[in-house]
PLY file of the C-alpha trace (Angstrom):
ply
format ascii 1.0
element vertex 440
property float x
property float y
property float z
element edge 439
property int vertex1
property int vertex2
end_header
8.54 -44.06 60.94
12.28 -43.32 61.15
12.93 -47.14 60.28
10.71 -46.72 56.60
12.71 -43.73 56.05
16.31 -45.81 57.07
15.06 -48.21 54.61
14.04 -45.82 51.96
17.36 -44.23 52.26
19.14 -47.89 52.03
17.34 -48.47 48.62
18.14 -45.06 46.89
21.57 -45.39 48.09
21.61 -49.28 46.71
20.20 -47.84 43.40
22.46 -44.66 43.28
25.54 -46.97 43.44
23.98 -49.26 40.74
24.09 -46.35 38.47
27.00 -44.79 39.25
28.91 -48.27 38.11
26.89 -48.54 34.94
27.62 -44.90 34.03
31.29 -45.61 34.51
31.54 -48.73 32.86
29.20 -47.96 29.75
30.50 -44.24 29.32
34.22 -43.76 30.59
35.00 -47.66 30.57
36.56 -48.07 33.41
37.63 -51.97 32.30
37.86 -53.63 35.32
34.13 -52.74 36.09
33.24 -53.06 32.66
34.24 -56.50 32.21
33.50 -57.89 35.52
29.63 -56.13 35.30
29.28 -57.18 31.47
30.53 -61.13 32.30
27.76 -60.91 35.22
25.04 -59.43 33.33
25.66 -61.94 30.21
25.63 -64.61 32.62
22.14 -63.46 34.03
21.00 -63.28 30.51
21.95 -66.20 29.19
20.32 -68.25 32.55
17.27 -66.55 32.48
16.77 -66.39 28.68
16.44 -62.45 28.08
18.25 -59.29 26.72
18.60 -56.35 28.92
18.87 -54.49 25.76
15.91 -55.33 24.30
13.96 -52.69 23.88
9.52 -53.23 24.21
8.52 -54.78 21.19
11.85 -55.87 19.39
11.61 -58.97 17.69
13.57 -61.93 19.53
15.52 -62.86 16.35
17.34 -59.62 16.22
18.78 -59.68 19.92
18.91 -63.70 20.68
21.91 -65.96 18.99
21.00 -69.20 20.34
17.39 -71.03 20.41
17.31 -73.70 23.11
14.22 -75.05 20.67
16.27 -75.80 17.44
19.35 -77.61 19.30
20.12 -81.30 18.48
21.99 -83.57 20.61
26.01 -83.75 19.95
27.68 -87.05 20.07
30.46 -86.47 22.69
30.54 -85.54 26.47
33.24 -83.52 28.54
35.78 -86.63 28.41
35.41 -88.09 24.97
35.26 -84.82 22.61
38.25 -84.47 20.35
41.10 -82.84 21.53
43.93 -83.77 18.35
45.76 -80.67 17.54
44.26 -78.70 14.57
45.89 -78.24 11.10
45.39 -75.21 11.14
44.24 -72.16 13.53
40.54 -72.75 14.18
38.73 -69.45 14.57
35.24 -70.17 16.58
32.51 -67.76 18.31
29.99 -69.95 20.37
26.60 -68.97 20.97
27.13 -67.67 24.80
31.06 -66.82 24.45
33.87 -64.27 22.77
35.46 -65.47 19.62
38.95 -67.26 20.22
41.95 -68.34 18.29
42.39 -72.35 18.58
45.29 -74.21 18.06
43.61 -77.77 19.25
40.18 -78.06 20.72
42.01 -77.27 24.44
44.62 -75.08 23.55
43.94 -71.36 22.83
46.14 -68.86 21.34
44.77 -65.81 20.94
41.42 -63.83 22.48
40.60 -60.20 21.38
39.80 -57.94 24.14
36.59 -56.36 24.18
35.96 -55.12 27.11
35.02 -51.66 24.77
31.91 -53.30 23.89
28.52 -53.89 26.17
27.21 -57.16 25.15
30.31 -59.20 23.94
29.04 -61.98 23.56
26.61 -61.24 20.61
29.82 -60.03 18.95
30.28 -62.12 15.40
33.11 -62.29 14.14
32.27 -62.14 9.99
36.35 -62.17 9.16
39.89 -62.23 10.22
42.85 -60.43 8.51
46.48 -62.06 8.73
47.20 -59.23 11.40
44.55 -60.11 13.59
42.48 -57.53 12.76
38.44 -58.68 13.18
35.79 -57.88 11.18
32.88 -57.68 13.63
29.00 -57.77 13.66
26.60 -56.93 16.61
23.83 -59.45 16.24
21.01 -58.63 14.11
21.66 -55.14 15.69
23.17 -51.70 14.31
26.83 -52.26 14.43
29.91 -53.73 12.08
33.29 -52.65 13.25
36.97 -53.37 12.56
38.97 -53.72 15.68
42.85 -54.95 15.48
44.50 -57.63 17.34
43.97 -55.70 20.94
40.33 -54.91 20.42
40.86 -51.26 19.52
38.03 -50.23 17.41
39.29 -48.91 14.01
35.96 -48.20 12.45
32.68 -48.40 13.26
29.44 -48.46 10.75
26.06 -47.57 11.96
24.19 -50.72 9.83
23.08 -54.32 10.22
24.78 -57.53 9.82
23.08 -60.85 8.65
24.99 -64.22 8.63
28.41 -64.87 6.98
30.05 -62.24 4.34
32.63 -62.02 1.81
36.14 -60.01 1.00
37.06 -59.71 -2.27
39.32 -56.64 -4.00
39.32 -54.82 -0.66
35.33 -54.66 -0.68
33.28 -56.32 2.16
30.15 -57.71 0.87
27.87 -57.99 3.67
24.26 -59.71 4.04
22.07 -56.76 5.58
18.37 -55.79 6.23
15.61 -53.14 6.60
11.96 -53.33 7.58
9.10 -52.32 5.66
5.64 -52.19 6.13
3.48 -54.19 3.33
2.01 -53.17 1.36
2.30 -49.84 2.41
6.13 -49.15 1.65
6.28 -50.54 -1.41
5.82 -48.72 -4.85
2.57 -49.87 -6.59
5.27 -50.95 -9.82
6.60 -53.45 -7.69
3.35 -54.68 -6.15
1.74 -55.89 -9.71
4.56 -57.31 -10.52
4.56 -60.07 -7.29
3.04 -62.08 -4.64
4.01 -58.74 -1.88
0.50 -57.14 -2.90
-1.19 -59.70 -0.70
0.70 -59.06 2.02
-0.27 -57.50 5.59
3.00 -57.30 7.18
4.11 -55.10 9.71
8.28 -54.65 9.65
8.41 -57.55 7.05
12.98 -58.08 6.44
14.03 -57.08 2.78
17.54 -58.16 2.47
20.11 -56.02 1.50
23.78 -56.74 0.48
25.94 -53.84 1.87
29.26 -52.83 0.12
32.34 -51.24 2.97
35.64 -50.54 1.87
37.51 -52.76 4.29
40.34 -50.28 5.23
37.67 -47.65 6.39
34.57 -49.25 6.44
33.17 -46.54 3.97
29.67 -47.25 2.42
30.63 -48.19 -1.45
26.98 -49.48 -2.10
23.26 -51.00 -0.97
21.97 -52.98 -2.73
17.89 -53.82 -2.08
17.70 -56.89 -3.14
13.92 -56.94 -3.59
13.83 -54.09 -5.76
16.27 -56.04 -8.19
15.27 -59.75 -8.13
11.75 -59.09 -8.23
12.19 -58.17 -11.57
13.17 -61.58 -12.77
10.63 -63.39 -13.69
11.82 -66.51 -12.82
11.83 -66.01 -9.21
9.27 -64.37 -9.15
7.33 -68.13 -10.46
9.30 -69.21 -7.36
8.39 -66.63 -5.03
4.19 -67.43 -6.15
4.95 -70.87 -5.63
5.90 -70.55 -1.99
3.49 -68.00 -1.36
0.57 -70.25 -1.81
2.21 -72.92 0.38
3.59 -70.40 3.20
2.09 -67.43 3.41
4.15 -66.44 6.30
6.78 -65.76 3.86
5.67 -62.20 3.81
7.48 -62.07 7.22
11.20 -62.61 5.92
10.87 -63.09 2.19
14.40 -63.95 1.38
16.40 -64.46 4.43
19.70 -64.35 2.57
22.32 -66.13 4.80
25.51 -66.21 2.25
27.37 -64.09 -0.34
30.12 -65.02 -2.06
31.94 -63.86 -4.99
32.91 -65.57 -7.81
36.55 -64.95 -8.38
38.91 -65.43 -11.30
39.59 -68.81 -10.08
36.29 -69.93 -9.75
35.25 -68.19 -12.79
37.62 -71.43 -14.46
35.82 -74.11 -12.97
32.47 -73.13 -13.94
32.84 -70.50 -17.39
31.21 -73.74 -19.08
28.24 -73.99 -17.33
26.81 -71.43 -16.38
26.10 -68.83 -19.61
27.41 -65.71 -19.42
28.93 -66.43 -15.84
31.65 -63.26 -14.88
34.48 -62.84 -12.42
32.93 -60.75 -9.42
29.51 -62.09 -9.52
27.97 -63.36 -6.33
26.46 -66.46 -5.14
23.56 -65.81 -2.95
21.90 -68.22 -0.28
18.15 -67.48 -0.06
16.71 -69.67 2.85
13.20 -68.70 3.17
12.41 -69.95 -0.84
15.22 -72.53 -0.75
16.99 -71.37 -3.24
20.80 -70.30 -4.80
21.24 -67.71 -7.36
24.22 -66.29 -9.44
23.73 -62.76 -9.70
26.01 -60.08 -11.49
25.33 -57.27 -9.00
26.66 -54.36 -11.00
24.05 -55.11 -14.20
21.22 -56.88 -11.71
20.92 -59.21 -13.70
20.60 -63.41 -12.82
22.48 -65.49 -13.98
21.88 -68.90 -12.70
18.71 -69.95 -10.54
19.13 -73.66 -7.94
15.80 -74.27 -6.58
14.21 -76.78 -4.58
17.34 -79.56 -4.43
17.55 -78.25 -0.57
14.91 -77.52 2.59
16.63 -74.24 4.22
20.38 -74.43 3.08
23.25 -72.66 3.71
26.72 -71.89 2.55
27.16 -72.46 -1.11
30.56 -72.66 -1.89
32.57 -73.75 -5.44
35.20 -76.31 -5.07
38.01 -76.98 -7.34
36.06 -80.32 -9.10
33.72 -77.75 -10.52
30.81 -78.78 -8.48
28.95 -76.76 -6.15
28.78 -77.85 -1.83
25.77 -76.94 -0.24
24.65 -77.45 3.32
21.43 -78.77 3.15
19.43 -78.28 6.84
16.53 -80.34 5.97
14.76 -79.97 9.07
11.77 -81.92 8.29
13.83 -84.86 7.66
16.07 -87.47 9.78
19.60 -85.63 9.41
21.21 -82.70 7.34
23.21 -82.75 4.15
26.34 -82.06 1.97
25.62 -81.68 -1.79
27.16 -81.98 -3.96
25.36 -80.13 -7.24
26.21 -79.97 -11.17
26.06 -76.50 -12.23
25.54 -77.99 -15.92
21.99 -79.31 -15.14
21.96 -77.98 -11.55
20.89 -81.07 -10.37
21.98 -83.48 -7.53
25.41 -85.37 -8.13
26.03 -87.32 -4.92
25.55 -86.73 -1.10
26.73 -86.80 2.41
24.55 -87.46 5.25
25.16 -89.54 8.39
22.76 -90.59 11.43
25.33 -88.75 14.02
24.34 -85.06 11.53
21.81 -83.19 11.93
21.87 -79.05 12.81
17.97 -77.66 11.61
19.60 -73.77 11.50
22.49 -72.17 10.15
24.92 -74.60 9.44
28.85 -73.71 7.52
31.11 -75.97 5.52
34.10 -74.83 3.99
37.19 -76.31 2.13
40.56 -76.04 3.96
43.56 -77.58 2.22
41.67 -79.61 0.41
39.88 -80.75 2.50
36.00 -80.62 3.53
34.80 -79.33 6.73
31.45 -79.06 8.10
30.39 -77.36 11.01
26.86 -78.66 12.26
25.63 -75.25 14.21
23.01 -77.14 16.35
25.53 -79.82 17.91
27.95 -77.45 18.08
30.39 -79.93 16.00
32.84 -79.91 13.51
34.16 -82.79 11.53
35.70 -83.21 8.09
34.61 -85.97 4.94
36.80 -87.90 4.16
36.47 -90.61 1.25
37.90 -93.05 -0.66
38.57 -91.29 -4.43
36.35 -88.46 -4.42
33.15 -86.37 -3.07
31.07 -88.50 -2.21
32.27 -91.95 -2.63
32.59 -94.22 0.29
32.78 -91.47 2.66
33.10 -91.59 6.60
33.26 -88.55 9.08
36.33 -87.62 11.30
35.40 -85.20 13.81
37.72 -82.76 15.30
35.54 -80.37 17.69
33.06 -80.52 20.07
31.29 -78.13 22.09
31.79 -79.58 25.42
32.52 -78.01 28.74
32.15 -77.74 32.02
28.81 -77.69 34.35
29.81 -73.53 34.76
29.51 -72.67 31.48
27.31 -70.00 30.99
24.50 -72.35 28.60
21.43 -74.02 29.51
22.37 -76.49 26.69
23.83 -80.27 27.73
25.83 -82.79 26.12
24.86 -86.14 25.37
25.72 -87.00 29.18
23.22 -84.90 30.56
25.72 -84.10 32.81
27.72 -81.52 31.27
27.25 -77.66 29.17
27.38 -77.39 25.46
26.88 -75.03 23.07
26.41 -74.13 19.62
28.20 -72.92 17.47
27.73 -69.37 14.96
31.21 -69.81 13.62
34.52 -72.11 13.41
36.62 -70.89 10.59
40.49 -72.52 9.63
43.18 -70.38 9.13
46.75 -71.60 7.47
49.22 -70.90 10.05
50.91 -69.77 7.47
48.60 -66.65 6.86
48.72 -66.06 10.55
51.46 -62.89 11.93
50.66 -61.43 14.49
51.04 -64.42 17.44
53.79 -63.81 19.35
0 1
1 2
2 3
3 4
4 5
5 6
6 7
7 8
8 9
9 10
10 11
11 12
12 13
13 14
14 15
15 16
16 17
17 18
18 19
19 20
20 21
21 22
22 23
23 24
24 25
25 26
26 27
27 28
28 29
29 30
30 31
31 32
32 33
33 34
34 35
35 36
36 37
37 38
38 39
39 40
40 41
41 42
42 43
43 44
44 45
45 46
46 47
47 48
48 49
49 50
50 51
51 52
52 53
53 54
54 55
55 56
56 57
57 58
58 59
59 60
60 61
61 62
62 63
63 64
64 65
65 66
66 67
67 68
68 69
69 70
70 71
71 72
72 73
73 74
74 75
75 76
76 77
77 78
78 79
79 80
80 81
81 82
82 83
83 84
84 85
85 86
86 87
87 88
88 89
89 90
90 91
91 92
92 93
93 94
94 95
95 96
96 97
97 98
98 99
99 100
100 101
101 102
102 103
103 104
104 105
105 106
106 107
107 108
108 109
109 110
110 111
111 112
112 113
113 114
114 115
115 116
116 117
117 118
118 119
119 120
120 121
121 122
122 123
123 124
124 125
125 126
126 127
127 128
128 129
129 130
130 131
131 132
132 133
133 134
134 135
135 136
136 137
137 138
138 139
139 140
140 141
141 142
142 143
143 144
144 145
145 146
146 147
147 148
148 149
149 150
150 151
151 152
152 153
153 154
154 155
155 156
156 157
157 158
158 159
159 160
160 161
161 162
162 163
163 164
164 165
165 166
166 167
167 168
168 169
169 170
170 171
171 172
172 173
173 174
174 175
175 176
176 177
177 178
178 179
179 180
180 181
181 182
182 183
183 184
184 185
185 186
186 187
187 188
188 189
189 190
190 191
191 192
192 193
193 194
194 195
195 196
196 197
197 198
198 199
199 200
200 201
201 202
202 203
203 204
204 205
205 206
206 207
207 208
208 209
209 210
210 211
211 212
212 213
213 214
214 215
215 216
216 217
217 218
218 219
219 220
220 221
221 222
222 223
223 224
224 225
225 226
226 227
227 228
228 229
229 230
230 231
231 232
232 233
233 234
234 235
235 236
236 237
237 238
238 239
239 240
240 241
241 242
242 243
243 244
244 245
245 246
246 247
247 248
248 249
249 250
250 251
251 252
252 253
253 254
254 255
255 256
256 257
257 258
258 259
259 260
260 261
261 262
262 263
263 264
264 265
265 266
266 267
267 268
268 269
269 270
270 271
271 272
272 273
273 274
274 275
275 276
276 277
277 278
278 279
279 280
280 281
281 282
282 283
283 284
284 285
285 286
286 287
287 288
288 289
289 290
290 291
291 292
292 293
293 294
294 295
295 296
296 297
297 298
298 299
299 300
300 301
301 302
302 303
303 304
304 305
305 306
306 307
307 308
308 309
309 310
310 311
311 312
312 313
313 314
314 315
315 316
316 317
317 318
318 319
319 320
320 321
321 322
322 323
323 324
324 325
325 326
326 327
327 328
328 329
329 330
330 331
331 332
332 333
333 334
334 335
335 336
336 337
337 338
338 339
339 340
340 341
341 342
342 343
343 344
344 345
345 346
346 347
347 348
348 349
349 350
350 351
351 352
352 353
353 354
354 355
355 356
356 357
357 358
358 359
359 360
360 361
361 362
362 363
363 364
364 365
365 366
366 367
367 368
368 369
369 370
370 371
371 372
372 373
373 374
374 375
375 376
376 377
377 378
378 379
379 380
380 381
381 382
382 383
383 384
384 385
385 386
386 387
387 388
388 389
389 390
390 391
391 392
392 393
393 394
394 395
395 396
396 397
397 398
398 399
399 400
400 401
401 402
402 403
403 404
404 405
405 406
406 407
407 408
408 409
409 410
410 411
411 412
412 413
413 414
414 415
415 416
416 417
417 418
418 419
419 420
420 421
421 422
422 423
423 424
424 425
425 426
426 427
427 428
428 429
429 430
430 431
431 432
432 433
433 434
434 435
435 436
436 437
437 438
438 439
């Protein structure tokens, strides 16, 4: 009898300890047991494939970064990756690690502390300011913040993040959600009008964009974009015509993955081609209907539909040659895309693909003096194009990171080896070093 009770006591004791450390890491963050206990628990997380936050009955896309499922193979091991210093600062968050500062792929030069934070590692960085200052997103979770160059949190908002935002004039234009019930939630105006009457659909996503002042993260605006778009009848043809195909579009209608604003410069390039086309309009990425829009926010009106050129794309983005660059996923097919798209006609110019390319989800390219860099999510690579005269004419890829490390890593993803961790990749961002001030 007295040895049950010895062990009883043992257990409560065990326990009592337990919570003691959680209560003074998570509520008076005490930093050396915060960090050691958050490493450890993201470690057991990661292994085992599960969130300790999760509450019963969350959906898995709103807690989990990575998807072991939709990973392709990377071309380089531990000893063959790149490792020729960067142009630039490269500014990367893995799937399973904090976002760093890069100077070449083995060389880092800054970290952000944030120890402040419980699951770090689901931490996104959306943007960083020339001071070091982060722009922050907790993973399809409540939470954008603004922490400087030490990780002290500046401002905090209360909403949800989606994918890769914008800054223009001081305003942060972020992709953000709610969930509604259909047809239940919705206004019986709206319902005649599309394909949402026929849908049964329990905490089905309606994008929003959301609108913070970047000094204080105040709410400017919220835009629901399904209130707005619906009203066009153009997409709403396009919105029929995947319907019939997918009904399981009721789940995530839009799944907008990109905003970016069209700014004076821009506005240049492409004033001829697109009719009516204004500084401060945004270019939206709609995966779930495969399809771009111009849209002039403050009269919701659009402006400019691109349907159908792409299978679940990302990252539209003007370049100087007055074309648009899209990432094309095209999962269904033997390797992903770069096109390159005439705004005139919006049809199909030229192309980059390559047997060595291929990342089914997200997916980021962007243009960095001059030059065009693509980073394939899925591999957990970036490389630039490079061609003869111009985009895309004779054109070979020069890569310049890989995901590659050692057997420790905290991933159940290999490299081509077998032998060795990888990871993918949510963001790897170039920085002039010129813009850069606040490295020591």
């Amino acid at each position: 009898m007295i040895d049950k009770i010895l062990k009883f006591c043992f257990f409560v004791t065990i326990l009592l300890i337990i919570f003691l450390l959680g209560f003074l890491s998570s509520n008076l963050k005490f930093k050396n047991i915060y960090s050691h206990l958050t490493y450890s628990i993201d470690l057991i997380e990661n292994y085992f494939d599960f969130s300790l936050k999760k509450k019963f009955g969350d959906r898995d896309d709103r807690v989990v970064i990575n998807n072991s499922e939709n990973t392709s193979d990377n071309n380089f091991d531990l000893y063959d990756k790149p490792k020729e210093k960067f142009e630039g600062y490269l500014l990367i968050k893995h799937d399973h690690t904090v976002p760093v500062l890069l100077e070449s792929p083995d060389k880092m030069v800054w970290t952000w502390d944030l120890s402040s934070f419980r699951n770090s590692s689901k931490l996104l960085p959306l943007h960083m300011f020339s001071n070091g200052d982060l722009i922050l997103g907790n993973y399809e979770n409540k939470g954008i913040y603004r922490i400087n160059k030490n990780g002290q949190i500046l401002w905090k908002r209360n909403k949800i993040n989606h994918h890769w935002v914008d800054i223009s004039n001081g305003k942060i234009f972020i992709p953000s959600r709610k969930f509604v019930n259909l047809p239940g939630d919705l206004n019986n105006n709206l319902l005649s009008k599309s394909f949402l009457k026929n849908c049964k659909t329990k905490n089905s996503i309606f994008d929003t964009i959301l609108i913070l002042n970047e000094i204080n993260g105040k709410i400017i605006d919220e835009i629901d974009l399904m209130e707005k778009i619906l009203l066009d009848r153009n997409i709403n043809i396009i919105f029929n015509t995947v319907y019939k195909f997918d009904p399981a579009i009721c789940n995530d209608p839009l799944h907008l993955n990109d905003i970016q604003v069209v700014e004076k410069d821009d506005l240049k390039l492409i004033n001829n081609l697109i009719p009516n086309i204004s500084e401060n309009d945004l270019i939206l990425s709609f995966r779930s209907i495969n399809t771009i829009i111009f849209y002039d926010y403050k009269k919701s009106i659009v402006k400019n539909i691109i349907y159908n050129l792409f299978d679940k794309q990302h990252s539209p983005r003007i370049h100087t040659d007055g074309f648009l660059y899209v990432f094309d996923n095209n999962p269904n097919g033997k390797s992903s895309k770069i096109l390159k798209i005439n705004l005139k006609n919006n049809s199909i110019d030229s192309f980059f693909q390559s047997d060595t390319f291929k990342s089914d989800v997200r997916g980021r390219i962007q243009f960095f003096k001059n030059q065009l860099f693509v980073q394939s999510s899925s591999q957990g690579e970036v490389f630039k194009i490079i061609c003869k005269s111009k985009f895309f004419e004779l054109c070979e890829q020069q890569y310049v990171y890989s995901s590659n490390f050692s057997f420790f890593y905290p991933s159940n993803l290999y490299d081509s080896s077998k032998t060795f961790k990888k990871d993918q990749i949510y963001l790897a961002d170039f920085y002039d070093k010129n813009y850069i001030n606040f490295l020591d």
